[in-house]
LOVEXGU-440233 format. One record per atom (N, C-alpha, C): x, y, z. Coordinates in steps of 0.2 Angstrom, whole numbers, plus 5000, padded with zeros to 4 digits. Example, Ala and Ser with C-alpha at 12.3 -4.5 7.8 and 13.67 -1.06 7.14 Angstrom:
% LOVEXGU-440233
506649725039506249785039506649845039506449895035506849955036506450005039
//
This chain:
% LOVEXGU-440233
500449945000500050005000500450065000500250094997500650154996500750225005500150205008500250235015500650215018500850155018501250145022502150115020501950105013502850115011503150055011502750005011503149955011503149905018502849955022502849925029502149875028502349825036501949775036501249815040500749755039500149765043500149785053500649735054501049745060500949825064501449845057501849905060501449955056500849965052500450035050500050015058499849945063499449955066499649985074500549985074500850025079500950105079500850115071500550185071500050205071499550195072498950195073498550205081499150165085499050135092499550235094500050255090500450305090499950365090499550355084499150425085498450415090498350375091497750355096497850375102498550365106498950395111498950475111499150505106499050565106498150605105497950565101497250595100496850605107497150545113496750555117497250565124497850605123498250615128497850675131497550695131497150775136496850725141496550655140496350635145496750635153497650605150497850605154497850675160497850755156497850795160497150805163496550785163495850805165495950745170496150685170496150635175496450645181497050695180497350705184497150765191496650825184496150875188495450845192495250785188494850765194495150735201495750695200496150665206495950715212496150775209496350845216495850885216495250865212494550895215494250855218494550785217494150735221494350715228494950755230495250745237495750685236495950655231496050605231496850565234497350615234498150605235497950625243497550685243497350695252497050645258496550595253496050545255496450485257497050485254497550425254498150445259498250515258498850515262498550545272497850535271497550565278497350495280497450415276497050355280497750325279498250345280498950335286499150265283498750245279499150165277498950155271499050115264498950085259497850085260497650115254496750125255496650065249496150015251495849995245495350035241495050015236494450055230494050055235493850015241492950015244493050065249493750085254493650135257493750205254494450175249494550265246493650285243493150235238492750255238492050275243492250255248491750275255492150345254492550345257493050415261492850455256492650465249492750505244491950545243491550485245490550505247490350485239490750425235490550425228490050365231489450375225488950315224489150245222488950195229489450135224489350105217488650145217488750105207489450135203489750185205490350195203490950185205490850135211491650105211491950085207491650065199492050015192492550085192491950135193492250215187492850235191492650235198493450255201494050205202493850135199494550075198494750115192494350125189494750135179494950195181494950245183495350305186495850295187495750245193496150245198497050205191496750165188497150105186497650145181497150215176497550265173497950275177497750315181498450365189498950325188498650265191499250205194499850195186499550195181500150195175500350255172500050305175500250375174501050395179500950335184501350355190501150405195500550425195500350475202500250445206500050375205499650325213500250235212500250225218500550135216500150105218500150035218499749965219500249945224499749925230500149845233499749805236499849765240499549695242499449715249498749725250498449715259498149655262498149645267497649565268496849605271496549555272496049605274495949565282496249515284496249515290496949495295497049475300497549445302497849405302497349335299497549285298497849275288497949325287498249345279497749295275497349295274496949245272496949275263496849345265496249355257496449415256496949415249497249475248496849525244497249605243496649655240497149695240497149725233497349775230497249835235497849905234497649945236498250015238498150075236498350125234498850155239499350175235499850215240500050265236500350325239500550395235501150375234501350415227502050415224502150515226502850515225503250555224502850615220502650595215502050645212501350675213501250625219500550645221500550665226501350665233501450685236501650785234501550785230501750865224501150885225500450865225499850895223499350855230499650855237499350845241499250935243498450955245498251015247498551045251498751015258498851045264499751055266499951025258500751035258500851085254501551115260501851195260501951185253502251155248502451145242501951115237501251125239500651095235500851105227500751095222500551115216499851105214499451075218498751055216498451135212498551175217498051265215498551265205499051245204499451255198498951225192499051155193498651085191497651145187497451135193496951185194496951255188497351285189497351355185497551345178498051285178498151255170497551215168497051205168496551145167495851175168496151235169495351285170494951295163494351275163494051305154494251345153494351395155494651485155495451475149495851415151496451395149496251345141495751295145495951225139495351255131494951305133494551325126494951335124495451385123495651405117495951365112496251315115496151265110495751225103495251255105494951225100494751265094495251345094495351395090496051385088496251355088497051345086497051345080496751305074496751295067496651375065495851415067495651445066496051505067496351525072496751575073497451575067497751525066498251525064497951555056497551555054497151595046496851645050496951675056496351735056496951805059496851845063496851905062497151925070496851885075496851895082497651875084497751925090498451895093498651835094498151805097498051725101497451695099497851645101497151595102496451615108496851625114496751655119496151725117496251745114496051815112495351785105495651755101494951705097494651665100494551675107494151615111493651675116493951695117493751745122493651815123493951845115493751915112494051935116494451935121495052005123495651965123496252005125496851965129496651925136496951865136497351855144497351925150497751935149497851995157497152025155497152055151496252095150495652045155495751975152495151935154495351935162495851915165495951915171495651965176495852015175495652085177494952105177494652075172494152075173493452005175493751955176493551895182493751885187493751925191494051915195494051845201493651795199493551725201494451685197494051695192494951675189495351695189495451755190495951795191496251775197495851765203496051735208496251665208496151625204496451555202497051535199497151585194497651605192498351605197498151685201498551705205498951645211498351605214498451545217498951495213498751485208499051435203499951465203500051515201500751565201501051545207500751575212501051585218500951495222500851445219500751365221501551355219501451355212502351335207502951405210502751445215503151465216503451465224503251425226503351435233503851345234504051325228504551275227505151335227505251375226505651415226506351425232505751425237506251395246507151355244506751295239507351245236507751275232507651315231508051355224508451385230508351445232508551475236509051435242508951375242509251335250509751335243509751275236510051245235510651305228510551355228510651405225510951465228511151465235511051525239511751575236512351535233512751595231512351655227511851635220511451675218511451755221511351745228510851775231511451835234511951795241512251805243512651865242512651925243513051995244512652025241512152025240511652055238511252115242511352195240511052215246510152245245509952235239509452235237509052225231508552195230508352165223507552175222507452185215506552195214506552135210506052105212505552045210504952075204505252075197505152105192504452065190503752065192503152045191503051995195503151995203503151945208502351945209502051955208501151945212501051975216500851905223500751905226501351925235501851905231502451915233502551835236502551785233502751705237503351745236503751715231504551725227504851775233504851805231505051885235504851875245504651825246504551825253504951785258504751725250505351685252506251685251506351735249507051785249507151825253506551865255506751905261506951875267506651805270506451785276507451745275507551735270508251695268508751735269508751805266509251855268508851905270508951915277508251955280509052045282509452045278509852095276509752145270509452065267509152125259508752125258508552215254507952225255507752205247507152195249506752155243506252195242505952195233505252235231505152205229504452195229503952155222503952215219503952205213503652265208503152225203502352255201502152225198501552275195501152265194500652305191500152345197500052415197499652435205499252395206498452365201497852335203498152255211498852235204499152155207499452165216499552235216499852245223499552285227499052305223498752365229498452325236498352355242498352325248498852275253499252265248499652205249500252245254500052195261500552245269501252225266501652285266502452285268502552245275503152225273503452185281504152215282504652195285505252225289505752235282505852205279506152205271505952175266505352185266505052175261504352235259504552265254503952295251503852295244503152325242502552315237502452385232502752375227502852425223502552435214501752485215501452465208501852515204501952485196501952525190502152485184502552495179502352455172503252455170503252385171504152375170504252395162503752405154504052415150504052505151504152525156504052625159504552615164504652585168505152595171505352545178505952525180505852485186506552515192506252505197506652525203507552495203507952535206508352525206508852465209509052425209509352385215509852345211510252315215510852275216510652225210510152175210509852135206509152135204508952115198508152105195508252045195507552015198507451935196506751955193506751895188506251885183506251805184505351775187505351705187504751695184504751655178504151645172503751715172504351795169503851825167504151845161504951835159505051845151504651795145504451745147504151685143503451715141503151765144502551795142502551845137503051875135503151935131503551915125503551955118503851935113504651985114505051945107505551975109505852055109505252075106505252145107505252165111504652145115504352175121505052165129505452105125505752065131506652115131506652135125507452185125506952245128506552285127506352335129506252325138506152295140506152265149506952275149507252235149507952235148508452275148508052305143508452385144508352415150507652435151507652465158507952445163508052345165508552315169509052345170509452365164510352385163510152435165509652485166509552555167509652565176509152495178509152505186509652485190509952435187510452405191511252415188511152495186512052535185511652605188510952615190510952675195511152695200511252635203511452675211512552665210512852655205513552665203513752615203513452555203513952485205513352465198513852405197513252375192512952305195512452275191512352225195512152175190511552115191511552055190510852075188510452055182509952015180509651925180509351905187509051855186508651815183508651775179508051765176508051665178507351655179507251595181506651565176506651525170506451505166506751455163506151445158506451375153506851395147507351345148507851355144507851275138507451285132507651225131508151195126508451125127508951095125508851035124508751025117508350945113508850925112509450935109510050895110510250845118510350885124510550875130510150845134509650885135508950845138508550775136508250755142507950695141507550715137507050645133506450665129505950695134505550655139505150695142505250775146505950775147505950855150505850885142506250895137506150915132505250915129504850875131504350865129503850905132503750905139503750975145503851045142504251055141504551125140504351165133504151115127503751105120503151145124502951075127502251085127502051155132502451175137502551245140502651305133502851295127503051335122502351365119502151285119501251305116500851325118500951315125500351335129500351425130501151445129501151515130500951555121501151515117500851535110500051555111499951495114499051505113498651565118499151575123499051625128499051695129499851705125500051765126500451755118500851815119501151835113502051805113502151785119502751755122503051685118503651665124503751595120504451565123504251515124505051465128505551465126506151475126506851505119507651465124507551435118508451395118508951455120509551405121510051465123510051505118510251505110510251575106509851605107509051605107508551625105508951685113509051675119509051705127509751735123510051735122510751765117510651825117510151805108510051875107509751925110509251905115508851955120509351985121509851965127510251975131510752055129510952015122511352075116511152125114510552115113509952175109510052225114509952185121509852235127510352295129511052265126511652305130511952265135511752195134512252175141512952135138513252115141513852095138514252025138513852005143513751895144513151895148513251835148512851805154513151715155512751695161512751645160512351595164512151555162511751505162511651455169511651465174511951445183511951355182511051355182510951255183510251275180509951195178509551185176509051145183508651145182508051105188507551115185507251045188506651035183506051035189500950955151500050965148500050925141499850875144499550815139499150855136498450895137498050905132498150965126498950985126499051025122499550985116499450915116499850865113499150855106498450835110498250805107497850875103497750955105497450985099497951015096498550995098499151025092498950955087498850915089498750855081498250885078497550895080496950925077497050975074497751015076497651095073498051085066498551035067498851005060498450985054497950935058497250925052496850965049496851025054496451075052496751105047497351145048497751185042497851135039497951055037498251045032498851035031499251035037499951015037500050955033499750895034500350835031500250835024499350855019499250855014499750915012499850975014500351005011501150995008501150945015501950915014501950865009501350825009501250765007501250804999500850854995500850864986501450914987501650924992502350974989502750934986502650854987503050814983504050774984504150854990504950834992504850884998505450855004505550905009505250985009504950995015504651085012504751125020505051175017505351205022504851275025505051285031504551315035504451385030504651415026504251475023503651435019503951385015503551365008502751355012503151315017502451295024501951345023502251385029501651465029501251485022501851485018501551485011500751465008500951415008500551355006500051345011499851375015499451365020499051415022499351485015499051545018498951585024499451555029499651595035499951655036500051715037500151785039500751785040501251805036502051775039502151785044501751855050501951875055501651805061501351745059501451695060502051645060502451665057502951585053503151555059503551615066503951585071503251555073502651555075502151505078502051435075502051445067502151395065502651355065503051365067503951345068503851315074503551345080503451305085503051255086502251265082501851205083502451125079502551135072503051095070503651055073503951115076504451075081504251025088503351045090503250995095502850935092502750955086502450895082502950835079503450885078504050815074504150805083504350825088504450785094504050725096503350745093502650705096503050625090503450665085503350585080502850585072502750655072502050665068502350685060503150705062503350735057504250735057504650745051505350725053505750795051506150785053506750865048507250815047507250865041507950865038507850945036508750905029509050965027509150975019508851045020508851045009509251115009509551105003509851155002509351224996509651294998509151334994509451344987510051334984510151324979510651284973510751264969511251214967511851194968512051284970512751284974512951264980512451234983512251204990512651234995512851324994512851344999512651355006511751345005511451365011511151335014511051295019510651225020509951275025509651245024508951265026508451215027508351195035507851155040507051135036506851065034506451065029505951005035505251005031505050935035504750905031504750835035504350775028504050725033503450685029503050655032503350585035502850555040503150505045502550455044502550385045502150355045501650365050501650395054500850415061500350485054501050535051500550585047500450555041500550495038500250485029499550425033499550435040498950415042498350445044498450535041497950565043497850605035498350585030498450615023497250615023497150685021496450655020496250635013496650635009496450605002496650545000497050515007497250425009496450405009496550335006495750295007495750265015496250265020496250235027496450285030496350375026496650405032496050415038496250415045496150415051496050505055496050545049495750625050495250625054494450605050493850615052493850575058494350525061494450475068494450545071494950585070495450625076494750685077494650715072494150765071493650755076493450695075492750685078492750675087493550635089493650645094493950685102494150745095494350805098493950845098493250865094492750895095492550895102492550985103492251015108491650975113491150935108490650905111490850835116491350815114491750745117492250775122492550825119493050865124492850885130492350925131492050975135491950925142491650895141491450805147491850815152492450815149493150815153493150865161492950915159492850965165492450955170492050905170491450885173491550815176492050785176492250725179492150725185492650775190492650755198491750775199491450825198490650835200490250765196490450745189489750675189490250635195490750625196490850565203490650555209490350645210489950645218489350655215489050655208488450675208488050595203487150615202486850545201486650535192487050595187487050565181487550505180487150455175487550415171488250425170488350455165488950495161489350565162489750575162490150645162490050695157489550635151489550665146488550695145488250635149487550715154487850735157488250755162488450805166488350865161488750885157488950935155488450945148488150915146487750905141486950885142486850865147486050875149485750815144485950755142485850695139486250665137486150595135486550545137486850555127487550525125487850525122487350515113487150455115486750425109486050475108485850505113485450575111485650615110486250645111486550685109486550695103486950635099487050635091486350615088485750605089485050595087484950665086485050725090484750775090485250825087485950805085486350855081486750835077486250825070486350785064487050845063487350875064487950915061488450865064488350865071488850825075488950725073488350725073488350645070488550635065488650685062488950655053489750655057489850715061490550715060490650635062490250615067490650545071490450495069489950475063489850435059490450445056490850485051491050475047491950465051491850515058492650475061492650395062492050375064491950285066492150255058491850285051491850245046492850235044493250325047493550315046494050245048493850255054494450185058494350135057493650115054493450045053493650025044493950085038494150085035494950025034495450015040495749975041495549895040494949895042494649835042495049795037494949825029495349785024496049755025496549775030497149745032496749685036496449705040496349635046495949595041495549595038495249555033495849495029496249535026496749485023497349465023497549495030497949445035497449405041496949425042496249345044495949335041496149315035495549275031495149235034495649185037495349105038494849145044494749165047494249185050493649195048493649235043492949255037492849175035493349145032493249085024492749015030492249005023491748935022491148985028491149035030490549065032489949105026489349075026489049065021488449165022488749165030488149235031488449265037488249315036488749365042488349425046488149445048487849515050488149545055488549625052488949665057488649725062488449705068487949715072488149795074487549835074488149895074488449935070488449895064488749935058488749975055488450035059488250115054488050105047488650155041488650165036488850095031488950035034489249965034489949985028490450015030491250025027491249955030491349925037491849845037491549805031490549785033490149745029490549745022490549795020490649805013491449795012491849805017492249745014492549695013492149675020492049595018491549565014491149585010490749575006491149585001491549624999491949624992492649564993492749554997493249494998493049435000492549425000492049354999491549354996491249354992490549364984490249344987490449274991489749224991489649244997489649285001489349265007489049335009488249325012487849365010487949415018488049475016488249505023487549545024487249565030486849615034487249655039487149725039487449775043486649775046486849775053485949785058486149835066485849895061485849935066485049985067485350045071484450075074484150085065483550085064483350105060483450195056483350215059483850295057484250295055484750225056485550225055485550225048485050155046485350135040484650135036484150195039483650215034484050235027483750225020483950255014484550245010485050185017485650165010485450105006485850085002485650054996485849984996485549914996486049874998486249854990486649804991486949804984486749714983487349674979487349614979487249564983487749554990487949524994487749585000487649625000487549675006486849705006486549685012485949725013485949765022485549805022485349855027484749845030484949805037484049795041483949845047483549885049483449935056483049875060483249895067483449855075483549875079483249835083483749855092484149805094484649785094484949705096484949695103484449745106484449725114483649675114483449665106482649665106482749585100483049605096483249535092483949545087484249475084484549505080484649455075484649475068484449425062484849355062484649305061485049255061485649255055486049215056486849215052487349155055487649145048488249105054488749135058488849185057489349245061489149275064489249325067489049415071489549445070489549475071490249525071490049605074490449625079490649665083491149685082491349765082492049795079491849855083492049865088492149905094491449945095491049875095490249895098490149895108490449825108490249775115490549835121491149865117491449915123491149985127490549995122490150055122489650035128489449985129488949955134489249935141488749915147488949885153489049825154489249785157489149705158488749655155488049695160487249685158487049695151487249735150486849765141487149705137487849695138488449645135487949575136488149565141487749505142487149475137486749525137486049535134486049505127486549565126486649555119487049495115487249475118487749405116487249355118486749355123486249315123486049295115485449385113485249365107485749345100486449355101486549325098486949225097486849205103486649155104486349115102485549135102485149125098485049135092485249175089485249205082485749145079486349125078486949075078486649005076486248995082485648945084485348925077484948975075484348975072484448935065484948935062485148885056485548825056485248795063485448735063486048705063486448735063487348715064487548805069487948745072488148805076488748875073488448915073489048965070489548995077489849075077490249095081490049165081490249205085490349275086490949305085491149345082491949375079491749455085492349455090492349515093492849565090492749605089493649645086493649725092493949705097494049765099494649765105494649805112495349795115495249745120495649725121495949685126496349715130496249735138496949765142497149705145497949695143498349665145499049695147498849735154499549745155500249715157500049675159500749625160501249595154500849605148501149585142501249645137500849675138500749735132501549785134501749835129502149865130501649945132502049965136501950035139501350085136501650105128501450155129500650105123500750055123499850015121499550025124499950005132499450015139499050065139499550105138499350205140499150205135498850195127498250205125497550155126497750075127496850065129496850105133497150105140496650135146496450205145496850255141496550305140495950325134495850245131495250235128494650225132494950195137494450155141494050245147494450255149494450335151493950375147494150365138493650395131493050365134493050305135492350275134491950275140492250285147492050305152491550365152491950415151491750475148490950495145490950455140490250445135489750395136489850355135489250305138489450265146489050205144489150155150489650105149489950105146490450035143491150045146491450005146492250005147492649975142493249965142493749915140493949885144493749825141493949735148494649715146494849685151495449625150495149555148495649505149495349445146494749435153494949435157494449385163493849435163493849485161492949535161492949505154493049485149492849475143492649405144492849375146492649275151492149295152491849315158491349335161490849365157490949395153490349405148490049335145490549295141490349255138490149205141490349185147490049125152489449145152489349205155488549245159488149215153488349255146487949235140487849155138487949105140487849045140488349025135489049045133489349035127489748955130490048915128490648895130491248885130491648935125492348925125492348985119492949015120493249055116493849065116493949095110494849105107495049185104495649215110495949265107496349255102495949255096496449245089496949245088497049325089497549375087497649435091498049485089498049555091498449595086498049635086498449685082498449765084499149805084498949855086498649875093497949905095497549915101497049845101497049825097496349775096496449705095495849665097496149565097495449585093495749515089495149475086494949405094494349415093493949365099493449335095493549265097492949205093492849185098492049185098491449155104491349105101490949025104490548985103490248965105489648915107489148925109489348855113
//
């Protein structure tokens, strides 16, 4: 196939399981904001010892119909690395062993009552206020507005602030939460500091930073300087005081400036214009002094992948935000130079999933891979903008989304030259097997998957997590939506085409699994794909077996008005009510959508159905399997954060093998066979 270049069926379905991961890596950050809504790191580290599901779910006042929904939580954390597993007895004579939770290192970070909390942090990144504008990213990159920030919200950032003051004050918390880590800087950095007889805290807040300095060398006198509304009332203490006015006008004089995450907000205009004023304040009083600055420096060479990945995704989140941006040593260079200083240097280093997954969307959106893809050879970031119709006073933005997307895997650099004489090499990008799987003019591209998963309507659910866990709707997806999932899309024919046509996309693959499992399909004379929407699987398998007469049976709306053809026909139904007789059934990521009971049900009627033509036929499952003890890492981290998706919207989960047993026993089946696996998904054969 031409998408895939010569690679096997194997390896298109590892890339596949690659963009899957990221399509739905925002859950990892929502999972985490319900944790710390839910009290949950608190709940564990206040019952003094290892908490099983049945008390942490008492202590937390959840309904036990949702104790499943707080293990599948909980089992995400545990492979995220917030929470561990171990082994308790439940009595004294060690009888009868039980899972159950202990805090890691990271969960110890975002316990409430600790001096050094991050939870208020967590919180203020994960606020709607932050994660909508996301979903203008495509749009903003063709439009006219500063930010994304500003196409979501119709003002800036600081404007919106200053005027919510609910937020505003969340925010603030959230600053001064990541800053009060600061103490360790100061213990473990204290020469920094030392002969210093005065310093101003160049947009300090609240003053955490600046307090924690004062109380450390209670000799130097310390100033927050920040904007009057941000300090107005704020009491002076013995050496330390609170000073309004506007650092690009002018800043007080002293021995040293510290800047801590506040040049990351401003462009590089705006950040030599600061700067200079710096050189201005600290050579007024005769002596010259030191500019602090404590940010992200990042270093893709030097650094691990995940720090590197971090400090990306810090990059984008300030693109979408403000007009600012995270900068490698040269990028901190040239400020430095511009400004009139004369070195600097660089002391130590010390060290948001859901800007992963709408940086992929915002790529689908504009068009990235097809662009790259008819450019025909390597295309270098001007041509990029170009071709994309983007404002060149974009290109550095686009230059950033790029560079977190060839890190995510999505995209590759190299090197072309600008012309024959190949004197000029010039950074170019070219596609990757995860992006010629989103080509939308591919017959298997997986776009209309991603589209329809990252739409606002499935997204939005996510903010409503910790409240549906203490409250009595079904789904997270009525919480936030006032009906249940499958009513949703009944009633917003705009939204159900989108997710019909993302479901038809992924089931598009079908034709690999077909012809590397034939013997699966072969000597079956009938088949009905239960569930089959628009029937892309049915169809084909009907074209890869002539003779065998396939039925797609789905609601009647679904499959009102399509056409059947030779081998393929269209019946409406409720397969909780009956289901047309056949030697096969087939399920392609149906069964996961439903509860136990539903499951149960429905594999009953097809028991029967199987039945009905007098030799026993089989049921063909196609969907995931969690198996972590065998699965590699990051497969895990995509079932469960499938399983997390599905949580979300309906009532269904994803099982392992011993919950998919239990189905089939319940249903009166006798034995079954995990065929295969591939990618996120097994082939499963029932029998009766």
């Amino acid at each position: 196939m031409d998408l895939i270049h010569g690679e096997g069926v194997s390896e298109l379905f590892q890339v596949q399981c690659h963009l899957y991961k990221h399509i739905f890596s925002y859950i990892d950050s929502m999972s985490l904001k319900c944790a710390i809504q839910l009290g949950i790191p608190d709940t564990i580290h206040n019952h003094g010892q290892p908490i099983t599901l049945q008390e942490l779910v008492s202590k937390l006042h959840i309904h036990p119909k949702k104790t499943n929904c707080v293990h599948r939580l909980m089992r995400l954390l545990v492979h995220s690395g917030f929470f561990a597993k171990t082994i308790v007895h439940e009595n004294q004579e060690k009888e009868k062993e039980k899972e159950a939770y202990t805090l890691t290192p990271s969960s110890r970070l975002i316990l409430k009552d600790n001096v050094t909390s991050l939870s208020p942090f967590v919180l203020a990144m994960l606020d709607p206020a932050l994660v909508s504008p996301w979903q203008f990213l495509g749009d903003w990159f063709q439009g006219s507005e500063l930010t994304p920030f500003e196409k979501a919200h119709g003002k800036g950032m600081w404007d919106y602030c200053n005027q919510n003051p609910e937020y505003n004050n969340i925010f603030n918390e959230g600053m001064a939460s990541d800053s009060r880590l600061m103490n360790l800087v100061v213990k473990d950095y204290k020469p920094i500091f030392e002969g210093l007889g005065s310093l101003v805290d160049v947009g300090g807040g609240t003053g955490t930073v600046a307090r924690i300095i004062s109380e450390a060398f209670p000799h130097m006198k310390c100033t927050v300087f920040d904007l009057p509304h941000v300090v107005a009332n704020l009491p002076d203490s013995k050496n330390l005081k609170f000073v309004g006015g506007d650092m690009f006008q002018y800043i007080p004089p002293a021995d040293a400036i510290l800047f801590k995450w506040i040049l990351h907000d401003w462009s590089d205009e705006e950040c030599v214009n600061i700067l200079k004023n710096c050189k201005e304040a600290i050579t007024s009083k005769g002596k010259e002094g030191k500019v602090i600055v404590i940010d992200v420096v990042i270093n893709q060479e030097k650094d691990e992948h995940d720090v590197t990945t971090t400090k990306l995704l810090f990059d984008a989140l300030m693109m979408v935000l403000l007009t600012g941006k995270e900068r490698n040593k040269k990028e901190w260079e040239k400020l430095f130079l511009e400004a009139g200083f004369s070195y600097y240097k660089i002391v130590s280093s010390f060290g948001m999933n859901y800007i992963d997954s709408m940086s992929l969307k915002c790529a689908i959106q504009l068009g990235i891979p097809d662009a790259i893809h008819n450019h025909g050879q390597p295309i270098t970031l001007q041509e990029l903008v170009s071709k994309l119709n983007i404002h060149p006073k974009k290109t550095s933005c686009v230059h950033r989304l790029m560079r977190l997307l060839v890190h995510s895997g999505f995209f590759a650099k190299t090197t072309v030259h600008e012309n024959q004489e190949k004197e000029k090499e010039e950074e170019a990008y070219t596609l990757t097997p995860s992006s010629r799987l989103i080509l939308k003019d591919n017959a298997t591209s997986l776009s209309p998957f991603v589209l329809a998963s990252l739409d606002p309507a499935l997204v939005s659910p996510w903010q409503f997590l910790g409240d549906w866990f203490q409250g009595s709707e079904l789904t997270p997806f009525e919480k936030a939506h006032g009906k249940g999932f499958w009513d949703y899309c009944n009633q917003s024919p705009e939204y159900n085409n989108i997710f019909n046509e993302g479901m038809a996309s992924d089931s598009r693959l079908m034709s690999l699994v077909v012809k590397d499992y034939q013997p699966i399909f072969e000597g079956l004379g009938s088949l009905v794909d239960i569930g089959g929407g628009t029937g892309t699987v049915a169809r084909i398998i009907s074209e890869a077996f002539p003779h065998m007469k396939c039925t797609v049976f789905d609601l009647p709306h679904v499959v009102a008005n399509l056409p059947d053809s030779k081998n393929l026909k269209f019946v409406g139904g409720d397969m909780f009510q009956y289901i047309p007789p056949a030697d096969a059934m087939l399920f392609k990521s149906i069964l996961h959508d439903w509860s136990d009971e539903e499951c149960v049900n429905i594999l009953k009627n097809c028991k029967e159905a199987i039945g009905k033509k007098g030799k026993e036929g089989k049921v063909i499952i196609i969907d995931v399997v969690i198996n972590q003890e065998k699965d590699e890492h990051d497969v895990t981290t995509t079932k469960l954060l499938l399983d997390a998706a599905i949580m979300s919207l309906v009532t269904g989960k994803e099982r392992n093998k011993r919950e998919w047993e239990e189905l089939f026993l319940g249903a009166g089946f006798s034995h079954y066979k995990i065929v295969s696996s591939f990618g996120m998904k097994s082939v499963i054969e029932i029998y009766p």
